[in-house]
Backbone bond lengths (Angstrom), bond angles and torsions (degrees), N, CA, C in turn:
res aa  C-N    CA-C-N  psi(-1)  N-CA   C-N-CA  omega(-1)  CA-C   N-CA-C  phi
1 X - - - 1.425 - - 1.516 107.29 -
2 X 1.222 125.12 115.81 1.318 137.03 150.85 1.692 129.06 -74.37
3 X 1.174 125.59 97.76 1.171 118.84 -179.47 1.692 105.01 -111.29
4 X 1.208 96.62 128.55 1.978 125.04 -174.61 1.317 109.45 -147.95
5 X 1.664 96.90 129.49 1.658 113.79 168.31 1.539 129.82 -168.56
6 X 1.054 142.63 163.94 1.172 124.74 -167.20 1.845 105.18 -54.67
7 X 1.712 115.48 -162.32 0.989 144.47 165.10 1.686 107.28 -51.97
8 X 1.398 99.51 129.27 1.870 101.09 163.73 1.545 110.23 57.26
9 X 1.271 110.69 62.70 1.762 113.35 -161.52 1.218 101.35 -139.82
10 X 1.414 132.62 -7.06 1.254 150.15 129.26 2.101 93.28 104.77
11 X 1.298 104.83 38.17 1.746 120.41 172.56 1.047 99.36 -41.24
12 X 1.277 130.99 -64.53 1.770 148.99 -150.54 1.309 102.65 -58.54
13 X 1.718 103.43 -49.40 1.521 100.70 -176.43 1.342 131.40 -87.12
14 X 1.636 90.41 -0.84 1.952 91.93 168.04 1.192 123.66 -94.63
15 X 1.970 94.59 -25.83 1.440 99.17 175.05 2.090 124.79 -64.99
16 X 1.749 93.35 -23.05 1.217 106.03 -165.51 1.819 105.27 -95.84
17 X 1.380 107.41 -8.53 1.861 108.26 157.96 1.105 106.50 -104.90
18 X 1.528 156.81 28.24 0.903 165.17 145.30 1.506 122.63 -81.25
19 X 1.280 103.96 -49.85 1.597 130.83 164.90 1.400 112.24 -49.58
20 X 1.720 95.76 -75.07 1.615 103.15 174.13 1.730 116.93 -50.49
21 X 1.211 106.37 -52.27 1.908 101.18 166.37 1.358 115.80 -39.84
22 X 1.345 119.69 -52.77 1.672 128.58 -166.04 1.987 95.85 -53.20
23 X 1.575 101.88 -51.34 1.352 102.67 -163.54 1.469 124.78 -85.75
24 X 1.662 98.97 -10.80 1.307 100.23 169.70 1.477 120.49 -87.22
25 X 1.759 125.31 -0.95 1.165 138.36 156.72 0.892 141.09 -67.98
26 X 1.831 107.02 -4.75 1.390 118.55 -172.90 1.227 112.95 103.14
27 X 1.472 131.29 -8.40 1.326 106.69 -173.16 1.257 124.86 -102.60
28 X 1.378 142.63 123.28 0.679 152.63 -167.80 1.718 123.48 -28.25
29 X 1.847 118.38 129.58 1.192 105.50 173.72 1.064 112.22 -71.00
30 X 1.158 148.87 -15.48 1.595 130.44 165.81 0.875 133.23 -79.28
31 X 1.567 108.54 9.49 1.694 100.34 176.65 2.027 99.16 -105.80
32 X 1.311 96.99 25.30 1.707 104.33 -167.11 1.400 105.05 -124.81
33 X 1.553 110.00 101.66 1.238 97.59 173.91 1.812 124.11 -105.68
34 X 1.117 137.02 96.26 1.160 146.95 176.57 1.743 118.69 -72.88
35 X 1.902 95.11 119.15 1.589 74.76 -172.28 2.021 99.03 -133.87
36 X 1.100 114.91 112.68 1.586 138.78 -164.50 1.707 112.50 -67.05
37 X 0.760 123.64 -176.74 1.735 125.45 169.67 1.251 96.10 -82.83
38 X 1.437 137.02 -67.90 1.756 132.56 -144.12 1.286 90.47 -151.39
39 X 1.320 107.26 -164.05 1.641 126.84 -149.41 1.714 89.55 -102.99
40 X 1.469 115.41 -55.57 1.239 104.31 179.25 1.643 120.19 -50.02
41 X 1.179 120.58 -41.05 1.290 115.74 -170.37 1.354 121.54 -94.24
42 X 1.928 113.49 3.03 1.321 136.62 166.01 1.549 92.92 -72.51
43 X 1.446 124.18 -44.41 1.594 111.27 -154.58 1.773 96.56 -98.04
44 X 1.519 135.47 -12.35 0.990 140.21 177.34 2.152 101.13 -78.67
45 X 1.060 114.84 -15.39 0.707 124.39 -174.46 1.306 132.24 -79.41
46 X 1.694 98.61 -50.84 1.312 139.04 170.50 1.761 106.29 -55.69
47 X 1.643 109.64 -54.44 1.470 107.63 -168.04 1.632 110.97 -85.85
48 X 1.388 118.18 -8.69 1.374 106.98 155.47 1.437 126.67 -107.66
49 X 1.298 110.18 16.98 1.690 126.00 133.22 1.262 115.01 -34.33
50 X 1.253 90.74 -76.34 1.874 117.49 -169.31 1.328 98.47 -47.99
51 X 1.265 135.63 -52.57 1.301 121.44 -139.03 1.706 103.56 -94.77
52 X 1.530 115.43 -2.08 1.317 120.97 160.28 1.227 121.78 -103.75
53 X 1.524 115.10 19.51 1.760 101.06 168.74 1.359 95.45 -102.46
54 X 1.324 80.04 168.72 1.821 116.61 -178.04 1.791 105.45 -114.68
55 X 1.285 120.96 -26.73 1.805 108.81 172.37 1.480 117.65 -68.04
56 X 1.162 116.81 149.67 1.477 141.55 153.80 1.491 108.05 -34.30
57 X 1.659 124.83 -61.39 1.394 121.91 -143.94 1.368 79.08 -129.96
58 X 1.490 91.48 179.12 1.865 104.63 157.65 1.048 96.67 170.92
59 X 1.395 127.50 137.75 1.574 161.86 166.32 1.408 97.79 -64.16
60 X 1.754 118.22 123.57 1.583 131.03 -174.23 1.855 106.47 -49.78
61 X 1.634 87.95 128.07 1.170 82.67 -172.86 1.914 114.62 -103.20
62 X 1.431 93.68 154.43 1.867 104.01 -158.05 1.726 94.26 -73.16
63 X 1.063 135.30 80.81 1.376 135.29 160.47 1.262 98.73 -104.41
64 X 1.038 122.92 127.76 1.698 141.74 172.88 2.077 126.64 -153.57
65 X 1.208 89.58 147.93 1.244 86.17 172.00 1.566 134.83 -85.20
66 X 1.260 148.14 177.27 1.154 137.83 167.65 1.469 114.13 -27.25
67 X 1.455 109.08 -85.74 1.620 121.42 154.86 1.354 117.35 -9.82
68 X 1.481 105.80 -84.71 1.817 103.94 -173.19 1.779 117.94 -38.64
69 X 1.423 87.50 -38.34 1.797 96.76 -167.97 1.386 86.53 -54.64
70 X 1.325 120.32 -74.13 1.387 112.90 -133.61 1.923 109.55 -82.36
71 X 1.153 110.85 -13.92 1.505 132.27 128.00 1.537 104.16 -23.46
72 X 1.206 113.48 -112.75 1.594 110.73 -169.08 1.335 108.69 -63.38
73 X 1.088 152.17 16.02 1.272 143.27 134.46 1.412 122.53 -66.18
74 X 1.177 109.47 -38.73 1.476 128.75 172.99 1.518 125.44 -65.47
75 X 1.392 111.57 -17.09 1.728 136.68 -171.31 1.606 88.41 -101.57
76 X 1.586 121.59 -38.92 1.640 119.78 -178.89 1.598 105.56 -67.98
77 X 1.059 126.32 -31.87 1.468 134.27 -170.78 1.176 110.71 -83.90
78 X 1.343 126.89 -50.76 1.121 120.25 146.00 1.359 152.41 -22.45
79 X 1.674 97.14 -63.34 2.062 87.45 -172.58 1.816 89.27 -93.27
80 X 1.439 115.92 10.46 1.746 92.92 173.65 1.536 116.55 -84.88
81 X 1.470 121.63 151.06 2.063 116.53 -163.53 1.253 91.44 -63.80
Protein backbone atom coordinates (compact mmCIF):
# COMPACT_ATOMS: atom_id res chain seq x y z
CA UNK A 1 0.00 0.00 0.00
CA UNK A 2 1.24 3.33 -1.01
CA UNK A 3 -0.36 6.18 0.58
CA UNK A 4 0.46 9.89 -1.12
CA UNK A 5 -1.11 13.30 -0.96
CA UNK A 6 -0.66 16.76 -0.69
CA UNK A 7 0.00 18.71 2.72
CA UNK A 8 -2.52 18.29 5.83
CA UNK A 9 -4.45 15.28 4.19
CA UNK A 10 -4.34 13.43 7.28
CA UNK A 11 -1.88 10.21 5.42
CA UNK A 12 -0.41 9.49 8.91
CA UNK A 13 -3.70 8.82 10.21
CA UNK A 14 -4.84 6.38 7.68
CA UNK A 15 -1.68 4.97 7.38
CA UNK A 16 -1.52 4.59 11.27
CA UNK A 17 -5.43 2.91 11.47
CA UNK A 18 -4.62 0.82 8.82
CA UNK A 19 -1.49 -0.48 10.47
CA UNK A 20 -3.17 -0.86 13.75
CA UNK A 21 -6.12 -2.92 11.84
CA UNK A 22 -3.43 -5.10 9.98
CA UNK A 23 -1.99 -5.92 13.57
CA UNK A 24 -4.88 -6.25 15.44
CA UNK A 25 -5.90 -9.16 12.91
CA UNK A 26 -3.16 -11.13 13.64
CA UNK A 27 -0.84 -10.33 11.22
CA UNK A 28 2.26 -10.32 11.87
CA UNK A 29 4.66 -7.19 12.47
CA UNK A 30 7.16 -8.54 10.31
CA UNK A 31 5.49 -9.08 7.53
CA UNK A 32 4.77 -5.00 7.69
CA UNK A 33 7.10 -2.87 6.55
CA UNK A 34 6.45 0.89 7.29
CA UNK A 35 8.84 3.42 6.18
CA UNK A 36 8.29 7.38 7.62
CA UNK A 37 10.25 10.64 6.68
CA UNK A 38 12.64 10.85 9.99
CA UNK A 39 13.11 9.43 13.30
CA UNK A 40 10.84 11.86 14.96
CA UNK A 41 7.87 10.98 13.05
CA UNK A 42 9.01 7.10 13.00
CA UNK A 43 8.65 7.28 16.94
CA UNK A 44 5.42 9.65 16.80
CA UNK A 45 4.21 7.07 14.84
CA UNK A 46 5.08 4.13 16.72
CA UNK A 47 3.23 5.55 20.04
CA UNK A 48 -0.01 6.13 18.32
CA UNK A 49 0.24 2.64 17.01
CA UNK A 50 0.22 1.50 20.44
CA UNK A 51 -2.52 3.27 21.62
CA UNK A 52 -4.90 1.55 18.98
CA UNK A 53 -4.10 -2.02 19.50
CA UNK A 54 -6.13 -4.41 21.11
CA UNK A 55 -3.29 -7.58 21.41
CA UNK A 56 -1.47 -8.64 24.45
CA UNK A 57 2.05 -9.17 22.68
CA UNK A 58 3.60 -8.11 19.49
CA UNK A 59 6.80 -8.90 17.67
CA UNK A 60 9.05 -5.36 17.12
CA UNK A 61 7.57 -3.64 14.69
CA UNK A 62 9.66 -2.58 11.25
CA UNK A 63 8.73 1.22 11.19
CA UNK A 64 11.73 3.02 9.96
CA UNK A 65 12.88 5.82 8.22
CA UNK A 66 14.73 6.19 4.93
CA UNK A 67 18.05 6.26 6.93
CA UNK A 68 17.30 3.49 9.46
CA UNK A 69 16.26 1.16 6.55
CA UNK A 70 19.13 1.42 4.68
CA UNK A 71 21.17 1.41 7.98
CA UNK A 72 19.92 -1.98 8.97
CA UNK A 73 20.05 -3.27 5.69
CA UNK A 74 23.49 -2.32 5.50
CA UNK A 75 24.45 -4.20 9.04
CA UNK A 76 22.51 -7.40 6.95
CA UNK A 77 25.11 -7.09 4.16
CA UNK A 78 27.58 -6.91 6.17
CA UNK A 79 27.97 -9.69 8.77
CA UNK A 80 26.62 -12.14 5.78
CA UNK A 81 30.16 -14.30 4.11
Amino acid sequence: MLIYGDLSTNKTDVLIDKYAELLNSNVKASEILVLVQNSTLKNNFINKTLEKLNVNSLEKMQVHSFFSLVYNLSLIHISEP
